[in-house]
N, C-alpha and C positions, 0 to 999 in steps of 0.2 A: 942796666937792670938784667940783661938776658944774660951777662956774662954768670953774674949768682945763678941763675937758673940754671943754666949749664951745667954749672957746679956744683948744685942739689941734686940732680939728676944722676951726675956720675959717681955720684959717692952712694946713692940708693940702689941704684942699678947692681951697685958692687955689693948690696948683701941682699938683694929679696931678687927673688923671680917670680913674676907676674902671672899666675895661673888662671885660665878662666873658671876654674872649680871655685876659684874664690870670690869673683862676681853672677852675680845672678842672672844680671843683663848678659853679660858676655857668655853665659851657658847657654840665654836661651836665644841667643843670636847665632852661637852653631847649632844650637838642636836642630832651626828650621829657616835661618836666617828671615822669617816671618818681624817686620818691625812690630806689627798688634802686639806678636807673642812680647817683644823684647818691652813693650809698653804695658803691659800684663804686668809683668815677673818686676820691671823696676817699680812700680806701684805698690807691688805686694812689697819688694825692699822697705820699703818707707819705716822708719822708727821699728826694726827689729833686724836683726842679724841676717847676712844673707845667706844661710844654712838653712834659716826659716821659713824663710821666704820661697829656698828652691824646691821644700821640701812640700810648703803650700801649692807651689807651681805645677808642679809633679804631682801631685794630688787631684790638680784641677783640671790639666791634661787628659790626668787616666778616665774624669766623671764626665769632661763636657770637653767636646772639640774648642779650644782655643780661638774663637773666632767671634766678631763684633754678632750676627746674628747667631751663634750658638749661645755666646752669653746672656744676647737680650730673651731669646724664649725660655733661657733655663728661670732664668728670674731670681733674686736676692737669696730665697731661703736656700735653694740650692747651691750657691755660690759658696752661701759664706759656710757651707759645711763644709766643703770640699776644700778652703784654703784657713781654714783655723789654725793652724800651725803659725799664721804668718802675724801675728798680735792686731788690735788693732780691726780684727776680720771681718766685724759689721761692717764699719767703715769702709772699710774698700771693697766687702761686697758691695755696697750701694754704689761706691763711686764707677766698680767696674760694671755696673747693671746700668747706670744714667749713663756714661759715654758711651758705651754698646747700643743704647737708643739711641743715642744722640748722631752716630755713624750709621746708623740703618736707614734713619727719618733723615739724613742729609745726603749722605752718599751710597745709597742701597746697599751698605756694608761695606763698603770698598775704602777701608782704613787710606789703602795706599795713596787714593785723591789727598788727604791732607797734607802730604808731601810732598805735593806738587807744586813748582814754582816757586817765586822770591822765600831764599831763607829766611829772611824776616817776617813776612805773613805765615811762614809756614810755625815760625817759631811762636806767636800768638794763636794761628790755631790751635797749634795743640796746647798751650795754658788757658784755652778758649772750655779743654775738656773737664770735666771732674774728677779731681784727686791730680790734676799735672798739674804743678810748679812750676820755677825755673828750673829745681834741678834735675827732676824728672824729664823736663824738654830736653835740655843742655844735652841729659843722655842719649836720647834718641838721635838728635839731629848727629852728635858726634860720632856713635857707634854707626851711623848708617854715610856718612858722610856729608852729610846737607849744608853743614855750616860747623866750622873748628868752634868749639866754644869748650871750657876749661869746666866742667860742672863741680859746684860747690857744695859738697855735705859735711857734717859733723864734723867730719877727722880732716876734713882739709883746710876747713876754716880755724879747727882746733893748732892744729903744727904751721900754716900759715902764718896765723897771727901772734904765735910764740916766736916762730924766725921773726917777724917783724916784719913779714912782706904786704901782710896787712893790720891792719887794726880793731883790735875787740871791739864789737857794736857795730861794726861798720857793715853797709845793706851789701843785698847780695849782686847788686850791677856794681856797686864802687866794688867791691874786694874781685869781683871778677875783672874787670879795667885793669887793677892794678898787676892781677897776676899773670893774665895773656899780655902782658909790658914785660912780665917776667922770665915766663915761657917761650920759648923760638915759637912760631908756623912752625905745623909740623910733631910736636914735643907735646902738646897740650894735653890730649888725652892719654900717654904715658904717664905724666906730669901728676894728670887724677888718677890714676891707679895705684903710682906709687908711694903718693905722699897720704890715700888711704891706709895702704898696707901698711906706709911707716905709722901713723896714729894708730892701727889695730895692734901693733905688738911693740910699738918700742913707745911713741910718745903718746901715752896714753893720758886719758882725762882725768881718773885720780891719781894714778900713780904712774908717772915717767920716768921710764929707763934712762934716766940724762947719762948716766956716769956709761953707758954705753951702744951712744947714740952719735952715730957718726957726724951728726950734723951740726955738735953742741958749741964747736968755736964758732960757729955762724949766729948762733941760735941766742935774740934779746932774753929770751926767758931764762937758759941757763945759766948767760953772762950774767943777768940780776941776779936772779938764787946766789950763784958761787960767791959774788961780791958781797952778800948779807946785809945788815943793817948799814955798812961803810956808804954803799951805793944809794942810800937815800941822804947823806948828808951831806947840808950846802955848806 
């Protein structure tokens, strides 16, 4: 399995370069290398573009200090004006106002205790908070280095399961299983960056670039397309 991986890798490698202007997380891991903040900005990511997100981030920066007690006294309505930009806004005002309590009332503010200790409890606390997932965790632990985990959104599950690496419907610990099988140690979080990028501009959700998509002799999805109705008959 890792041999394919390898092979996805080197052929993505050869047309994208990985910019952190185009993840939100990875901006706001150099803005201040601060995890709260990079757990801030991936939350605001959730189900809207990460332009929107950085642009809500940057917003919320400039109103309110970035920080579990700055966010808990500013309080919801102030939040969610400051990151409108990022869709969704109520919602993750609330979600960033209840784990801001929730880290004040537990750790007098001090995000960083949750990151302390076994990767694994550490990875339950933080889906322990409000609005963190798996793949909101996934990010943090990876980008700060806690634990290699492969995290799965949209576009990865989407060009994933067209390669065939995984399968449509399938949760998000199996389709992770199979892909760090897929992946070297090491590779993983490349692995998420690039096979985003490939689904933001080449394999796209309604309409994919097949016919100019490095990846398409690999790829179940396009092998079916190309073969048309022949490929369904026994």
């Amino acid at each position: 399995m890792a041999d394919i991986g390898d092979e996805i890798l080197r052929r993505l490698r050869g047309v994208y370069e990985i910019s952190p202007d185009d993840f939100v997380s990875l901006q706001a891991y150099l803005r201040s290398g601060s995890p709260f903040e990079v757990l801030v900005a991936t939350i605001l990511s959730q189900n809207t573009t990460d332009t929107s997100a950085m642009r809500a981030f940057n917003n919320l920066a400039s109103t309110i200090p970035v920080t579990p007690t700055s966010l808990y006294k500013a309080g919801v309505r102030l939040i969610s004006r400051a990151i409108k930009p990022a869709g969704i806004y109520r919602v993750k005002a609330r979600h960033l106002w209840r784990l801001s309590k929730m880290i004040v009332e537990m750790n007098g503010g001090d995000f960083e205790e949750i990151l302390r200790g076994d990767p694994h409890l550490v990875r339950e606390r933080l889906k322990s908070l409000p609005g963190v997932g798996d793949k909101t965790a996934d990010i943090l632990l990876t980008v700060f280095g806690i634990m290699e985990r492969l995290p799965i959104d949209t576009h990865v599950y989407r060009v994933s399961s067209r390669l065939g690496l995984i399968k449509a419907g399938m949760g998000y610990e199996e389709a992770h299983d199979l892909l760090v099988r897929t992946f070297r140690e090491g590779s993983r979080h490349e692995a998420h960056l690039l096979l985003i990028t490939h689904g933001r501009r080449t394999c796209k959700a309604k309409s994919p670039q097949c016919t100019r998509c490095v990846l398409r002799d690999l790829c179940a999805y396009y092998l079916a397309r190309r073969a048309g109705p022949r490929h369904n008959q026994k």
